[in-house]
N, CA, C and O atoms as a printed pandas DataFrame, in Angstrom:
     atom_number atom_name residue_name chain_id  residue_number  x_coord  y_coord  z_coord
0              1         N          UNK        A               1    3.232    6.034   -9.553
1              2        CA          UNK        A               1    2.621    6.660   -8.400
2              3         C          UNK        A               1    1.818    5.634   -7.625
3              4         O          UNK        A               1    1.622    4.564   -8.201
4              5         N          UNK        A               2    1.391    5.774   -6.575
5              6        CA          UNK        A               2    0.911    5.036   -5.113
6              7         C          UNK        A               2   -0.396    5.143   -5.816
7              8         O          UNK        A               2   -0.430    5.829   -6.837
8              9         N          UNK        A               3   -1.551    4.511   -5.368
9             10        CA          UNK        A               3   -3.124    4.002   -5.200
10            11         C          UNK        A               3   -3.457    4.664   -4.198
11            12         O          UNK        A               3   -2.739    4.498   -3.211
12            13         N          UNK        A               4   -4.594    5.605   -4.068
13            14        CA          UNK        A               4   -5.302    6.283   -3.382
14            15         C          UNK        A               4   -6.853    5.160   -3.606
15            16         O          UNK        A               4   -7.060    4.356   -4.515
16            17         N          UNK        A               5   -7.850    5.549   -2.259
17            18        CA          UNK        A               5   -8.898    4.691   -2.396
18            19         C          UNK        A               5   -9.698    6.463   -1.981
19            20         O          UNK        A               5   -9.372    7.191   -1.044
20            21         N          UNK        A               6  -10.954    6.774   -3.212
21            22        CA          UNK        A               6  -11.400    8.026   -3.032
22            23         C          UNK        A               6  -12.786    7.301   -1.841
23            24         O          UNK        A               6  -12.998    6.136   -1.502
24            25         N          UNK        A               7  -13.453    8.520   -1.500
25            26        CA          UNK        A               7  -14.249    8.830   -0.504
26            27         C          UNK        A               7  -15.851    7.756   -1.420
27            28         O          UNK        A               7  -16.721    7.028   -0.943
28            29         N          UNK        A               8  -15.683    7.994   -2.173
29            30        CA          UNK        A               8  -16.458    7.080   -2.774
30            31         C          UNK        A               8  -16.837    5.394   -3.140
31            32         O          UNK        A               8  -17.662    4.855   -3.878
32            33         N          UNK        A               9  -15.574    4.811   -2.037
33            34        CA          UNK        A               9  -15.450    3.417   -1.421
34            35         C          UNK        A               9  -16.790    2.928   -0.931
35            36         O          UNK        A               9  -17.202    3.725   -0.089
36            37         N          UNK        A              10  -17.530    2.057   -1.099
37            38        CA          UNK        A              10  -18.307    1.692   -0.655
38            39         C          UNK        A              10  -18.155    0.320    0.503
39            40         O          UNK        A              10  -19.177   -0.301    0.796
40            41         N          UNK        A              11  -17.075    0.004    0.991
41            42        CA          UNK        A              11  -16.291   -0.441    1.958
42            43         C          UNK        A              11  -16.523   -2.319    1.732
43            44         O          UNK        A              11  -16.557   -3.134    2.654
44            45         N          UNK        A              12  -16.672   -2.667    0.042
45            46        CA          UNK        A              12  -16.523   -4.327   -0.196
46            47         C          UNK        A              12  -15.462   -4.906    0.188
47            48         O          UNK        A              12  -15.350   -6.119    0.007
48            49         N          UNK        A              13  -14.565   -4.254    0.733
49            50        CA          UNK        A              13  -13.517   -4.787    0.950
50            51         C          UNK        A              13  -12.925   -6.010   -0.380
51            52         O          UNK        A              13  -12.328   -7.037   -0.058
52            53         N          UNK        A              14  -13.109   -5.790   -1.275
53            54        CA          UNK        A              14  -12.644   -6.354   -2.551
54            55         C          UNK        A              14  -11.447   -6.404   -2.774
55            56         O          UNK        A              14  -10.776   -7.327   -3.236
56            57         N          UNK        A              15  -10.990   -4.806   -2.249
57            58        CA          UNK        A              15   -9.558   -4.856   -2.923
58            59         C          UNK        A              15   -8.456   -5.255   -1.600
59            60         O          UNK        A              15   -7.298   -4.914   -1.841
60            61         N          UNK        A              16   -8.594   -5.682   -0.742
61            62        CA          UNK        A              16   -7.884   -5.845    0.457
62            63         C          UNK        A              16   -6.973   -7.090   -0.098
63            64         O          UNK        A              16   -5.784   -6.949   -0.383
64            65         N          UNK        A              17   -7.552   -8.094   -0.192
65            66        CA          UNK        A              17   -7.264   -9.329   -0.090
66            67         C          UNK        A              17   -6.063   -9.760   -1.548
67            68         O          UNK        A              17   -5.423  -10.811   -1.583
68            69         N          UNK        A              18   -5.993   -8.520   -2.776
69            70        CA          UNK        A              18   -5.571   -8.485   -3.371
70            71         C          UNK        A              18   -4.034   -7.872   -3.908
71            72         O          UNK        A              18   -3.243   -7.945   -4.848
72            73         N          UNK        A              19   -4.235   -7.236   -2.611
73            74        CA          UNK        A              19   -2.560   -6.420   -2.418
74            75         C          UNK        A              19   -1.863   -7.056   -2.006
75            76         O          UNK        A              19   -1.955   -7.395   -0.827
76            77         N          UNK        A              20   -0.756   -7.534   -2.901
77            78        CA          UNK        A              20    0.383   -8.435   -2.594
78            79         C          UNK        A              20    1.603   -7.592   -1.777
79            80         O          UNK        A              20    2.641   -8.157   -1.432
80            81         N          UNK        A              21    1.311   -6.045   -1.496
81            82        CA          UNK        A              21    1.966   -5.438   -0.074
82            83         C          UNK        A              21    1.784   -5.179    0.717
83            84         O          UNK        A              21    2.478   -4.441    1.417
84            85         N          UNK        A              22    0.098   -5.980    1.156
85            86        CA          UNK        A              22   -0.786   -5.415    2.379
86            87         C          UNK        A              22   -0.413   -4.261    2.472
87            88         O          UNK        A              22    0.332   -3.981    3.412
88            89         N          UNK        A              23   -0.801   -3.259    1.556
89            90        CA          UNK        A              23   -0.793   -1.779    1.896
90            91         C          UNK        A              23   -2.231   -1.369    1.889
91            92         O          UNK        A              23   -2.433   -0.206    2.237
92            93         N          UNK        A              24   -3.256   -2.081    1.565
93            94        CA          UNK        A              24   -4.704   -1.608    1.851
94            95         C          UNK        A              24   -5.595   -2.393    3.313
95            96         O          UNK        A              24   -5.872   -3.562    3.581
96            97         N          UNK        A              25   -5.790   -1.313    3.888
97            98        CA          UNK        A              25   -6.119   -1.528    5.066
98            99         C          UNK        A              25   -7.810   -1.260    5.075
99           100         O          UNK        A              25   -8.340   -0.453    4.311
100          101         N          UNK        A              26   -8.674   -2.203    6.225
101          102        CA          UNK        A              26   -9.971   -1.218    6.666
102          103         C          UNK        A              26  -10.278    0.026    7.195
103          104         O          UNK        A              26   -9.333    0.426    7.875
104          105         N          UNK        A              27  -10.879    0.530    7.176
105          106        CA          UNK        A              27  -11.188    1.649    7.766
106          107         C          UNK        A              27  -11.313    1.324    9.216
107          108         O          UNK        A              27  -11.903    0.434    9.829
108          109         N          UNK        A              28  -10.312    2.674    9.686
109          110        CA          UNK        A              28  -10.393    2.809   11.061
110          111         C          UNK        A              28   -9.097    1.520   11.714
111          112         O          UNK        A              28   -8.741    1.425   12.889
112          113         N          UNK        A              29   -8.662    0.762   10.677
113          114        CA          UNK        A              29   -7.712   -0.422   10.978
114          115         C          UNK        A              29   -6.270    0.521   11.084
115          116         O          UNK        A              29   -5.681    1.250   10.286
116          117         N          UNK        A              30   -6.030    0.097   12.525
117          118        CA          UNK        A              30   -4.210    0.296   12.516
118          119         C          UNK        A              30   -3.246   -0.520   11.823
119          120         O          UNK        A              30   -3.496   -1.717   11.689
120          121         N          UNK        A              31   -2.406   -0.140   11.462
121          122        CA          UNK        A              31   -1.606   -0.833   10.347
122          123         C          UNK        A              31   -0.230   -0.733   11.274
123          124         O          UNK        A              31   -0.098   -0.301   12.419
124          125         N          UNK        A              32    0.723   -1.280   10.377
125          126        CA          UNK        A              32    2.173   -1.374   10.738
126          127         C          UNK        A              32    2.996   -1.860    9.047
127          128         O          UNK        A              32    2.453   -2.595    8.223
128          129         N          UNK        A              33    4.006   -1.391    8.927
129          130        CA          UNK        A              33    5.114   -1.384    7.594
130          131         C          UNK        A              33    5.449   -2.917    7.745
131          132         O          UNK        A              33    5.349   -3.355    6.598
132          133         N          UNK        A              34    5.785   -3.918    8.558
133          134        CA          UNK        A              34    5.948   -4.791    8.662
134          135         C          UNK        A              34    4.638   -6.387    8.341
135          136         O          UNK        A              34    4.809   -7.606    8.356
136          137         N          UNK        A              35    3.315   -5.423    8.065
137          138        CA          UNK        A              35    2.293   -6.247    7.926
138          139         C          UNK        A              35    2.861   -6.776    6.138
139          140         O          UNK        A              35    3.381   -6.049    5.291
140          141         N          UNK        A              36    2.565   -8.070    6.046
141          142        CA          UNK        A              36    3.284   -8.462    5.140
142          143         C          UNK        A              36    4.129   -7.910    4.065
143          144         O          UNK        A              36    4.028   -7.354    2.971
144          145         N          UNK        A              37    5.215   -8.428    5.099
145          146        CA          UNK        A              37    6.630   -7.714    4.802
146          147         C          UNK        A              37    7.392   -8.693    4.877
147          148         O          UNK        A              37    7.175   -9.880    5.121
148          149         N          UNK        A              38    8.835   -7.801    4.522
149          150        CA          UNK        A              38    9.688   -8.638    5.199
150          151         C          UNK        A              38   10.505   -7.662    6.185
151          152         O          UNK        A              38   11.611   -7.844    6.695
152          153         N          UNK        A              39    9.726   -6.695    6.283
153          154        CA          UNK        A              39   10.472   -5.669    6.875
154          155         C          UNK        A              39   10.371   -6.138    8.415
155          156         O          UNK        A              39    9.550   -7.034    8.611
156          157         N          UNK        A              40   11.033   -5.698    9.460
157          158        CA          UNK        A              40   11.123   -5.518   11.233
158          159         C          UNK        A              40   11.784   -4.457   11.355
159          160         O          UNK        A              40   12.289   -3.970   10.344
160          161         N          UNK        A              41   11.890   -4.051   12.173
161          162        CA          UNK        A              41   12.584   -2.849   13.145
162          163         C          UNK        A              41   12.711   -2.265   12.750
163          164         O          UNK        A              41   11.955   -2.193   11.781
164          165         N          UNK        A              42   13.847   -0.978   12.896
165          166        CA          UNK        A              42   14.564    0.147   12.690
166          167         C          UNK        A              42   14.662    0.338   10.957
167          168         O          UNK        A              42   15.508   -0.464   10.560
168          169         N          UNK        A              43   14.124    1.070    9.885
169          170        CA          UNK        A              43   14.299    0.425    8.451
170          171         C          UNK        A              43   14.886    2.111    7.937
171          172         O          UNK        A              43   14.921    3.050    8.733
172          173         N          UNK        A              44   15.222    2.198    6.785
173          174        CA          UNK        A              44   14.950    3.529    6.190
174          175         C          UNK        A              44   14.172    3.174    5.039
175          176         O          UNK        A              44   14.670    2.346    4.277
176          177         N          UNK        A              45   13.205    3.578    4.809
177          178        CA          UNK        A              45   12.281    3.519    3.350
178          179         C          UNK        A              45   12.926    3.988    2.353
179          180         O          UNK        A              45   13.737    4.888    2.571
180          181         N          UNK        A              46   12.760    3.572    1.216
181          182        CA          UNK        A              46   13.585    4.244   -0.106
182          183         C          UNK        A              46   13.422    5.458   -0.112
183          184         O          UNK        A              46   14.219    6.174   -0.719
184          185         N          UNK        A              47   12.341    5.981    0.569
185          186        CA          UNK        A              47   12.149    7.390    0.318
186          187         C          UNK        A              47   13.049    8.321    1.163
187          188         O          UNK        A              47   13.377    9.479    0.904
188          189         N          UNK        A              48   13.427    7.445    2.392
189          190        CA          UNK        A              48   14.559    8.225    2.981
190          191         C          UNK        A              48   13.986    8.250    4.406
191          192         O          UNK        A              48   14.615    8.433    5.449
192          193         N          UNK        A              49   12.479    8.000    4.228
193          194        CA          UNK        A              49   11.690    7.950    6.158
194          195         C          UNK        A              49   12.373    7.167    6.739
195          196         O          UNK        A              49   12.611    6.124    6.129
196          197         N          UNK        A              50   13.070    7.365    8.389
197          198        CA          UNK        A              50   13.354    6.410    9.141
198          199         C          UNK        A              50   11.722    5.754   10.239
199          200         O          UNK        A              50   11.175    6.330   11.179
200          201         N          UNK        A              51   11.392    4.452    9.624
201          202        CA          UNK        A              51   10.828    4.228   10.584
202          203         C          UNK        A              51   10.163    2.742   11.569
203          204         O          UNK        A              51    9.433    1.960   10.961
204          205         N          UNK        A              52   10.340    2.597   12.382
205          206        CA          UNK        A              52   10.063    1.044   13.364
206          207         C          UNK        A              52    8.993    0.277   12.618
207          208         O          UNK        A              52    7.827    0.444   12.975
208          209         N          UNK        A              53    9.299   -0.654   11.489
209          210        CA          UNK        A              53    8.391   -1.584   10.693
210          211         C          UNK        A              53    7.164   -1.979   11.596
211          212         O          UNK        A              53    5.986   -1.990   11.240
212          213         N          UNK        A              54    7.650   -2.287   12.780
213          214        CA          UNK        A              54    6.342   -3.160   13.880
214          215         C          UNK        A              54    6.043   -2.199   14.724
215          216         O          UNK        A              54    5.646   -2.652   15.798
216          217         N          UNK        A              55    6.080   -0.922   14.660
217          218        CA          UNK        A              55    5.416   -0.139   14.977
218          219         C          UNK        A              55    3.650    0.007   14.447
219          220         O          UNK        A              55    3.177    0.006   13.310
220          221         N          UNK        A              56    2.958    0.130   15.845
221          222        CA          UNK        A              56    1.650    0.108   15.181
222          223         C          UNK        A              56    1.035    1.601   15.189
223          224         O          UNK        A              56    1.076    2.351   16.164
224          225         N          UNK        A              57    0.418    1.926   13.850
225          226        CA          UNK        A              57    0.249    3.001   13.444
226          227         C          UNK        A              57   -1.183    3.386   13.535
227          228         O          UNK        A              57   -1.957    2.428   13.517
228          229         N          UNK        A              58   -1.612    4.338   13.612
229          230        CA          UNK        A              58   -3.473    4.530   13.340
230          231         C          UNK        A              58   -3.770    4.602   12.155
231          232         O          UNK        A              58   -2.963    4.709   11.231
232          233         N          UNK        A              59   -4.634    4.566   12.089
233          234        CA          UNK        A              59   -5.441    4.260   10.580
234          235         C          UNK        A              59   -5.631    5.827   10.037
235          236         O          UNK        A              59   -6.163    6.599   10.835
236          237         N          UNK        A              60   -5.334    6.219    9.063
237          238        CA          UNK        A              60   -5.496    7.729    8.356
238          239         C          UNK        A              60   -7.064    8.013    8.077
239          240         O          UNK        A              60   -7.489    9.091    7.662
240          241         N          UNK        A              61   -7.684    7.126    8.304
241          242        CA          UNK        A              61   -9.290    6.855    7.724
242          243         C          UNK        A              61  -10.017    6.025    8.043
243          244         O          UNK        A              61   -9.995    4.831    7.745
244          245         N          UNK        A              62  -10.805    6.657    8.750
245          246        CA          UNK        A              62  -12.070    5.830    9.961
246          247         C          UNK        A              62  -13.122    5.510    8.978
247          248         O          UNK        A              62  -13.775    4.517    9.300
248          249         N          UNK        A              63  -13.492    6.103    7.804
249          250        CA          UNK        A              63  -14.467    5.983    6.824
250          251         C          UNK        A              63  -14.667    4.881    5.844
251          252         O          UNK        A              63  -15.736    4.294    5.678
252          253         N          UNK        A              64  -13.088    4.544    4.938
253          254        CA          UNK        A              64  -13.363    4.322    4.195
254          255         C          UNK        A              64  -11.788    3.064    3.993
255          256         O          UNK        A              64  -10.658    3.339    4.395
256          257         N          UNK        A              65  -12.175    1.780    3.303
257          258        CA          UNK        A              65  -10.835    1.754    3.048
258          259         C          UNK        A              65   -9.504    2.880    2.872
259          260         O          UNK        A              65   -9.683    4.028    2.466
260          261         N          UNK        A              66   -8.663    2.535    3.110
261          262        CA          UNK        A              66   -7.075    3.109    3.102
262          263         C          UNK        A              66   -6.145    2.202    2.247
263          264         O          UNK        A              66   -6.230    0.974    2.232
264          265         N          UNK        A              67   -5.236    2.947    1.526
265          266        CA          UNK        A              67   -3.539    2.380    0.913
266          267         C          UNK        A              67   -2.999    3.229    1.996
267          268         O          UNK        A              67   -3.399    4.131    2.732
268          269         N          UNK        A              68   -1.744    2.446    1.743
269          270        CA          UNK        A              68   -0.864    3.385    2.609
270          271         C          UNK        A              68    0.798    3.317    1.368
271          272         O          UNK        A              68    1.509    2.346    1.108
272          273         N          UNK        A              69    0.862    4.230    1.057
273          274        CA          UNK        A              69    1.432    4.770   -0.147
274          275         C          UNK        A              69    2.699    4.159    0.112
275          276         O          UNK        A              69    3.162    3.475   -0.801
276          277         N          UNK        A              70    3.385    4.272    1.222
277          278        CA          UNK        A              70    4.709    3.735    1.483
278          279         C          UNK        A              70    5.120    2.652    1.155
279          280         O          UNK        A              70    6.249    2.413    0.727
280          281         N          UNK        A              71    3.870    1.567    1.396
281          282        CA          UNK        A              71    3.671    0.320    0.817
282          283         C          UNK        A              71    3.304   -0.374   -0.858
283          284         O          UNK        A              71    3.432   -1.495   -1.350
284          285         N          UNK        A              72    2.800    0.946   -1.360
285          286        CA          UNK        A              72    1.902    0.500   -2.586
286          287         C          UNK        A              72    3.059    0.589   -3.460
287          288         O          UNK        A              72    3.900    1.474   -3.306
288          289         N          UNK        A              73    3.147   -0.408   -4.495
289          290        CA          UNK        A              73    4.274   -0.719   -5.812
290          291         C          UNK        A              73    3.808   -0.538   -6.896
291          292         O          UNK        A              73    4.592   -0.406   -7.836
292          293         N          UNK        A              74    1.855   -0.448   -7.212
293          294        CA          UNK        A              74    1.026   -0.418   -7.528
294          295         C          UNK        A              74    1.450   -2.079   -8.503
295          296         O          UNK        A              74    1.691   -1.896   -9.696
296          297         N          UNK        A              75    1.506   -3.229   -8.108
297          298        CA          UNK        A              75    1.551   -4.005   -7.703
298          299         C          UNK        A              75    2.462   -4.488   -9.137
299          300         O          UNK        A              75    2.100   -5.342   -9.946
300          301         N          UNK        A              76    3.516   -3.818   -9.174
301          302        CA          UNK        A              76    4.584   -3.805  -10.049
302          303         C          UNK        A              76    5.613   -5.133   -9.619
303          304         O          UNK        A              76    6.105   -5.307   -8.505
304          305         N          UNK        A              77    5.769   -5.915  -10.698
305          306        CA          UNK        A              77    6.632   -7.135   -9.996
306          307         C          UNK        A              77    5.958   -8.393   -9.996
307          308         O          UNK        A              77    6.365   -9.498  -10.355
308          309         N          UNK        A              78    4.527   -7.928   -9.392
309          310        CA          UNK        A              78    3.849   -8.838   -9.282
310          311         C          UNK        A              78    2.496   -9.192  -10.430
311          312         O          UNK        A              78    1.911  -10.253  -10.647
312          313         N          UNK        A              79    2.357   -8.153  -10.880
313          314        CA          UNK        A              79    0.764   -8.166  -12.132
314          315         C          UNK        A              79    1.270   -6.986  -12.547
315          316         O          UNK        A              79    2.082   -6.200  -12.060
316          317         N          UNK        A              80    0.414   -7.020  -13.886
317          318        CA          UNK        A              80    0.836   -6.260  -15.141
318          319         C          UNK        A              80   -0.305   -5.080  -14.701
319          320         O          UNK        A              80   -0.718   -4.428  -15.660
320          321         N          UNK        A              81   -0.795   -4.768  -13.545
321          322        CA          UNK        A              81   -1.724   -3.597  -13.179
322          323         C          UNK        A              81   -2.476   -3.818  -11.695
323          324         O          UNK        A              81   -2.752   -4.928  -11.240
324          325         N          UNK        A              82   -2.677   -2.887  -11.211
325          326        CA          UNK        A              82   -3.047   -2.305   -9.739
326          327         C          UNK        A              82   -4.252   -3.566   -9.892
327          328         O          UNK        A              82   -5.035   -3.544  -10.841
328          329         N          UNK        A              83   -4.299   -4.697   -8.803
329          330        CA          UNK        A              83   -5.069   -4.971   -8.788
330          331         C          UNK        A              83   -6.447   -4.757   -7.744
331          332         O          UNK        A              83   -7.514   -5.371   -7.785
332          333         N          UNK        A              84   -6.053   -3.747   -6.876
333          334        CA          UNK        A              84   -7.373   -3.321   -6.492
334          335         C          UNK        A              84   -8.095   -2.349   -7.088
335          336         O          UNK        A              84   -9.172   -1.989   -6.613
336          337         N          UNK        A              85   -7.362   -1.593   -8.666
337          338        CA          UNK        A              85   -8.012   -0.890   -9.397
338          339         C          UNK        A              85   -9.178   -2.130   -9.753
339          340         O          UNK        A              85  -10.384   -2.146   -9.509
340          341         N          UNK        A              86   -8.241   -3.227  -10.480
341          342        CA          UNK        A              86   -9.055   -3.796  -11.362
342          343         C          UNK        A              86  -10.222   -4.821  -10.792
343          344         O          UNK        A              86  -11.036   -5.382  -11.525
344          345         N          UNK        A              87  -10.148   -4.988   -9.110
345          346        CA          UNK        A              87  -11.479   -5.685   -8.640
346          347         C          UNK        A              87  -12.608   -4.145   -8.223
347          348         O          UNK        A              87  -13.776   -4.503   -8.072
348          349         N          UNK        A              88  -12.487   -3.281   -8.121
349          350        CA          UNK        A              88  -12.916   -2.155   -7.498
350          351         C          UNK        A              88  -14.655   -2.066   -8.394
351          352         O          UNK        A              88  -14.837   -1.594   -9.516
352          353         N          UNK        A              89  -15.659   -2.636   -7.529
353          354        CA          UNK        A              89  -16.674   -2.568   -8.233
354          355         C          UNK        A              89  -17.335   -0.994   -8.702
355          356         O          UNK        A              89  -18.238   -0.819   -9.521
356          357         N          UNK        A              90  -16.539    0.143   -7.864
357          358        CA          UNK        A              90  -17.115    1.184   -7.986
358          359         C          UNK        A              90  -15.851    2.239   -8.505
359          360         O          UNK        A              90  -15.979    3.458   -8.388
360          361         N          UNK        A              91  -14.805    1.706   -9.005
361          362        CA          UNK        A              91  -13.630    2.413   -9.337
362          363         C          UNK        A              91  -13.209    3.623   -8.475
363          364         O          UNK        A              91  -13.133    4.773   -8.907
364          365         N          UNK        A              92  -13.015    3.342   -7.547
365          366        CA          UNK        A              92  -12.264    4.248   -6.233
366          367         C          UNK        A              92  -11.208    3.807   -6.010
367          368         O          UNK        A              92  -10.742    4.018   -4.890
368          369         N          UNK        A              93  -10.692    3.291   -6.657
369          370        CA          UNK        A              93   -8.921    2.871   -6.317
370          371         C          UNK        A              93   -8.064    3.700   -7.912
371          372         O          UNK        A              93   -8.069    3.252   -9.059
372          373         N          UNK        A              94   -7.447    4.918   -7.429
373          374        CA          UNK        A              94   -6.788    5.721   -9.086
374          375         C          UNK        A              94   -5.711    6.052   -8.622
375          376         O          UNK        A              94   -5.354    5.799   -7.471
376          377         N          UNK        A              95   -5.094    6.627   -9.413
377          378        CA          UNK        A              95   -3.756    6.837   -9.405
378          379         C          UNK        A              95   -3.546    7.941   -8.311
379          380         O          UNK        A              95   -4.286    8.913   -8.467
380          381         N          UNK        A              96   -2.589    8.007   -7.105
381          382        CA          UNK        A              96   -2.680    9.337   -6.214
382          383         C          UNK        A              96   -1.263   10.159   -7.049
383          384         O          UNK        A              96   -0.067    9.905   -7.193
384          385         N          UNK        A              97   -2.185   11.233   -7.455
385          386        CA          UNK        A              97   -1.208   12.624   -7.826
386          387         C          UNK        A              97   -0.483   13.014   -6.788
387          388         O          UNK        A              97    0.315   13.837   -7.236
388          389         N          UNK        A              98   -0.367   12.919   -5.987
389          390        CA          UNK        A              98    0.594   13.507   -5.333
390          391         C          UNK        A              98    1.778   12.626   -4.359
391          392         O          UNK        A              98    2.614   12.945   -3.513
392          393         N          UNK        A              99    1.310   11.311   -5.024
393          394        CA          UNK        A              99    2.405   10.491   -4.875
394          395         C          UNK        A              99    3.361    9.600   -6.186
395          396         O          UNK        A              99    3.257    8.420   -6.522
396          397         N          UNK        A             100    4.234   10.623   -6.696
397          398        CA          UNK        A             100    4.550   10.096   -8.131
398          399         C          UNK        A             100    5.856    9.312   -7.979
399          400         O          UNK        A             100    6.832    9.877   -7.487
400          401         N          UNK        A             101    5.940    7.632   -8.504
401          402        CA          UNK        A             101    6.862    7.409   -8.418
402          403         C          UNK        A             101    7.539    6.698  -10.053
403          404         O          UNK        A             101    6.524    6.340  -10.650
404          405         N          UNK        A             102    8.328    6.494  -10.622
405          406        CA          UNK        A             102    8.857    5.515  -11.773
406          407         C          UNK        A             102    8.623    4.285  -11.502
407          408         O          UNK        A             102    8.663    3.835  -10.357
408          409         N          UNK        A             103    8.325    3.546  -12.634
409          410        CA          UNK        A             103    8.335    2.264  -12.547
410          411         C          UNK        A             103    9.689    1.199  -11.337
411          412         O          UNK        A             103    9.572    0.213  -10.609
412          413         N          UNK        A             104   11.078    2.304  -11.795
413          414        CA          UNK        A             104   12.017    1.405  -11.055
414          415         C          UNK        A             104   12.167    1.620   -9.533
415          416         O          UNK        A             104   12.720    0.945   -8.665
416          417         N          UNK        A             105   11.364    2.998   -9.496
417          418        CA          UNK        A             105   11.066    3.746   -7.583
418          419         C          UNK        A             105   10.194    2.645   -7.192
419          420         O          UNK        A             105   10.442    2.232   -6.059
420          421         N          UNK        A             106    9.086    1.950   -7.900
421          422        CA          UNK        A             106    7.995    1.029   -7.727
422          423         C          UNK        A             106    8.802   -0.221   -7.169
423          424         O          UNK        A             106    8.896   -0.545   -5.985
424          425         N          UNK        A             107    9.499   -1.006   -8.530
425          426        CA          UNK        A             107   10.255   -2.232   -8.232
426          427         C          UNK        A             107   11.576   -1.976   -7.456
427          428         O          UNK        A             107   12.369   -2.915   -7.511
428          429         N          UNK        A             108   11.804   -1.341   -7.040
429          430        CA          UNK        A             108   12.937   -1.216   -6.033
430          431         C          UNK        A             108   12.150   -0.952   -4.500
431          432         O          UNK        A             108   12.583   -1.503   -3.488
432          433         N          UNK        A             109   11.339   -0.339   -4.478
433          434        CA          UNK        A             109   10.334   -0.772   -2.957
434          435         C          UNK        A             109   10.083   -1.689   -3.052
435          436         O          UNK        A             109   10.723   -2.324   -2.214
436          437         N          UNK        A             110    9.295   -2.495   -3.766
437          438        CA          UNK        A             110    9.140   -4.230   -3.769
438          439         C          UNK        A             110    9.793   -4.502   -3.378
439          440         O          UNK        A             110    9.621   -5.018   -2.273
440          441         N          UNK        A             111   11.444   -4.375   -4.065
441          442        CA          UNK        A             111   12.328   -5.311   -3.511
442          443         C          UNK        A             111   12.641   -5.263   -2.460
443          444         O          UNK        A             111   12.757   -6.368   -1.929
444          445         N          UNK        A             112   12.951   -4.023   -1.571
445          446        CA          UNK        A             112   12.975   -3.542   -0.533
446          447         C          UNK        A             112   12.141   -4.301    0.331
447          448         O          UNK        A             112   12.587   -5.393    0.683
448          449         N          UNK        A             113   11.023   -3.954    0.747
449          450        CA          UNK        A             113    9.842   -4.732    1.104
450          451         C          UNK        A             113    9.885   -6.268    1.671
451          452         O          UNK        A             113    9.923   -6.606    2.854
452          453         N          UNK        A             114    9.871   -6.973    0.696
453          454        CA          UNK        A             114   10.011   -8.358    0.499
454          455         C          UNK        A             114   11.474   -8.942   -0.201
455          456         O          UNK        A             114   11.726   -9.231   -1.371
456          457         N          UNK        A             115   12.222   -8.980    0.894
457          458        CA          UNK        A             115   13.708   -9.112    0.613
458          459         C          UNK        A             115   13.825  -10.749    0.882
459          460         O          UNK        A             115   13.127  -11.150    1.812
460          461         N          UNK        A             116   14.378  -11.440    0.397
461          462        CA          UNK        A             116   14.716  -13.273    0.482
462          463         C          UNK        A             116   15.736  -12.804    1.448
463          464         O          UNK        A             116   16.434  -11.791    1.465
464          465         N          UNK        A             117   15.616  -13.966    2.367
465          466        CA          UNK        A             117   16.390  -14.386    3.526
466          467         C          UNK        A             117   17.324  -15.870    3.071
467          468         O          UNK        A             117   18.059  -16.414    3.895
């Protein structure tokens, strides 16, 4: 499952710099699927969303850091565990229930994601 950041972020921005899918954003920061990616244009997500990688998106959360689930692998591929769980001085980075995926749903978005040219 995807990384949720709860309301209880105290906004160190700790865990930003640590997501190897730039899927954690600032608060109130517009994002795009293509922010370190390898994604551009027209894509279908594994999940089946069609949508414009460099499209710029609004931020879901003016408050508080954001993941953006589409992106998160929970950093499978790359470390043996979520590493903005494990810098999170106040443990607000957990597992989001209502985004459940398998380990190989995880490493197959990676791959997806960050495809060699």
């Amino acid at each position: 499952m995807a990384i949720i950041i709860t309301d209880e972020c105290i906004n160190c921005g700790a865990c930003e710099p640590e997501c190897p899918n730039n899927a954690i954003y600032e608060a109130a920061d517009d994002w795009k699927y293509s922010d370190g990616t390898s994604l551009t244009g027209n894509v279908i997500l594994p999940n089946g969303k069609e949508v414009n990688a460099d499209e710029v998106l609004e931020a879901p959360n003016d408050e508080v850091y954001f993941i953006i689930s589409d992106k998160c692998t929970e950093c499978k591929g790359f470390h043996e565990e979520p590493q903005c769980a494990a810098v999170c001085p106040v443990d607000c980075c957990i597992p989001d229930e209502d985004v459940v995926e398998t380990e190989e749903e995880l490493l197959a978005k990676k791959a997806f994601m960050h495809t060699e040219e």
